[in-house]
C-alpha positions in Angstrom: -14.2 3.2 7.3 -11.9 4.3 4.1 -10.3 7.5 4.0 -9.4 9.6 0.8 -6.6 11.7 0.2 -6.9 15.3 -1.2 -3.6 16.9 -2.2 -1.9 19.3 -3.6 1.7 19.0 -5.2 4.3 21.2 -6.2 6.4 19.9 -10.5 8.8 18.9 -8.1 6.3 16.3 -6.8 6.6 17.5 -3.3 3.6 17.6 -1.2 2.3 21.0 -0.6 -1.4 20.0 1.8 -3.9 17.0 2.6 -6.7 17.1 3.3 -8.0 13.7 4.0 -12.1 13.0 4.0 -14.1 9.9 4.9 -14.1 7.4 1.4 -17.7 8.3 0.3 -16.6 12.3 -0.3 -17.3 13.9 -3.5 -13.6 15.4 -5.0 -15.4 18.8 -6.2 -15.8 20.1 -2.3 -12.3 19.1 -1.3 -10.5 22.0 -3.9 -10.7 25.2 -1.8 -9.8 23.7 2.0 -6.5 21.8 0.2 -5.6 25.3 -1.6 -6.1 27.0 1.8 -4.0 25.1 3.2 -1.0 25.7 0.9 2.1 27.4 2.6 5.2 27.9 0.8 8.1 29.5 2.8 10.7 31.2 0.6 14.0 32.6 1.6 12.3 35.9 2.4 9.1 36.7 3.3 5.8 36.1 4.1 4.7 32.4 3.3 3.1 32.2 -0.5 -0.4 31.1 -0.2 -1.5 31.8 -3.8 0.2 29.3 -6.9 0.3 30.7 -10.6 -1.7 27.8 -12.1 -3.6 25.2 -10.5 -3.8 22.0 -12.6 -6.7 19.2 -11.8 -8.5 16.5 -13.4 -11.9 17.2 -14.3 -13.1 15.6 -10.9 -12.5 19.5 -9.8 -14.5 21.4 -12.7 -17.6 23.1 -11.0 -18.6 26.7 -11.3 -17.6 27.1 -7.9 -14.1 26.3 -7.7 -13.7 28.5 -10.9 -14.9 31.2 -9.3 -12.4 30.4 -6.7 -9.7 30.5 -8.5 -10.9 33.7 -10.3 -11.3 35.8 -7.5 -7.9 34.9 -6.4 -5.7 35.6 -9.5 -4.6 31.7 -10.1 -5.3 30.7 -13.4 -7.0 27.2 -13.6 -6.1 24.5 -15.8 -9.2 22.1 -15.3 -10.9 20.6 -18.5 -14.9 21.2 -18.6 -16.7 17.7 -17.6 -19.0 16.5 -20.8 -21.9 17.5 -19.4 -21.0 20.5 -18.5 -20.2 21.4 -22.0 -22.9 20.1 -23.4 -25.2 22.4 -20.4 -23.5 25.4 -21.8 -23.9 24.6 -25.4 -27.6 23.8 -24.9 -28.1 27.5 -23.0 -26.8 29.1 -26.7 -25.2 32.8 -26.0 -26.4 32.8 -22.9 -24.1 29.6 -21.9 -20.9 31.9 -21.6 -17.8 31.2 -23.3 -16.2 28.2 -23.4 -13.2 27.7 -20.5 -9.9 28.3 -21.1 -7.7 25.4 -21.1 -3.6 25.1 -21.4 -2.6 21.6 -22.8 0.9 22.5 -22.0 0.0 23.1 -18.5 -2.0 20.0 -17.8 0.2 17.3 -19.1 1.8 18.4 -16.0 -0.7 16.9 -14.2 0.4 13.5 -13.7 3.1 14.6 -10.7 0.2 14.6 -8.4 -0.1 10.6 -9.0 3.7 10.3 -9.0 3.7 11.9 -6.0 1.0 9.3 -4.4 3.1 6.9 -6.0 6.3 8.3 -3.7 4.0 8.6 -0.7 3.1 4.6 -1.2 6.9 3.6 -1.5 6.3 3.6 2.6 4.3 0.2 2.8 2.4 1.7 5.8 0.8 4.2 3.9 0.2 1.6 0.9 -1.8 -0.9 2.6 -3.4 1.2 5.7 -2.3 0.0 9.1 -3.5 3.2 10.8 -6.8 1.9 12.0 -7.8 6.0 13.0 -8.1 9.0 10.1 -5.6 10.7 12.7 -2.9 8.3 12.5 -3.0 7.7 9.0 -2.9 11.7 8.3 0.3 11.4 11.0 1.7 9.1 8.6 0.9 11.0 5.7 2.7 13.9 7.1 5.8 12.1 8.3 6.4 10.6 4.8 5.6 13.7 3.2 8.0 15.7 5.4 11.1 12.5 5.1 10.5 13.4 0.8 11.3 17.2 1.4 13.9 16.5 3.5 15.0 14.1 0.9 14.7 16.7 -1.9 16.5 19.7 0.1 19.7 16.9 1.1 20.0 15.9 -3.2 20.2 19.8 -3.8 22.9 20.3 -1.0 24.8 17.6 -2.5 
């Protein structure tokens, strides 16, 4: 069985949570338990739970995870799938207004795949070995705790 990999990245294309799901699993589901499970620790302080912005492809764009985001304070930058535009056009003044969307914001996108592209530099995440969901998220969690170390060693230089 094929596993997929949920994730969540910090512009620094550090890993910030996985959640991985069977191959098969819709991505629209997936967008509240990986921002659950975000934890940054600063210097002081509780851990922060709650980003500024959340950027994601319009794999993520459902009413629900908008809501999510609402009710939370994050501001979403996740462009409106075709049909869904089209849905709310068709409803007239009674579709709402069109979503807000930050082009600056999303081009920013992209370091969630360069970040899966960092993750792959370890050839057994690449091409699988892990025969169980459990090892593979082991190995998942090992590489993605080798790139912060990583990161934190460059800035002490």
């Amino acid at each position: 069985m094929t596993s997929k990999i949920h994730l969540a990245a910090d512009r620094k294309r550090r890993p910030l949570s996985f959640v991985l799901t069977a191959g098969q699993a819709a991505d629209s589901p997936q967008f509240v338990p990986v921002l659950k499970k975000i934890r940054v620790r600063l210097p002081v302080g509780r851990p922060r739970t709650r980003p500024g912005a959340v950027a994601a492809d319009k794999a993520y764009s459902s009413r629900a995870n908008r809501s999510h985001l609402r009710k939370r304070g994050i501001r979403a930058v996740i462009p409106e799938k075709k049909d869904q535009v089209a849905n709310r056009r068709k409803k007239g003044s009674r579709g709402g207004r069109p979503v807000a969307f930050d082009t600056g914001l999303y081009r920013d996108r992209n370091t969630v795949e360069r970040l899966i592209n960092r993750l792959k530099d370890w050839r057994g995440i690449a091409t699988r070995f892990d025969k169980t969901p459990e090892s593979y998220l082991a190995g998942l969690e090992l590489r993605a705790s080798m790139i912060w170390l990583g990161d934190l060693l460059q800035a002490a230089d």
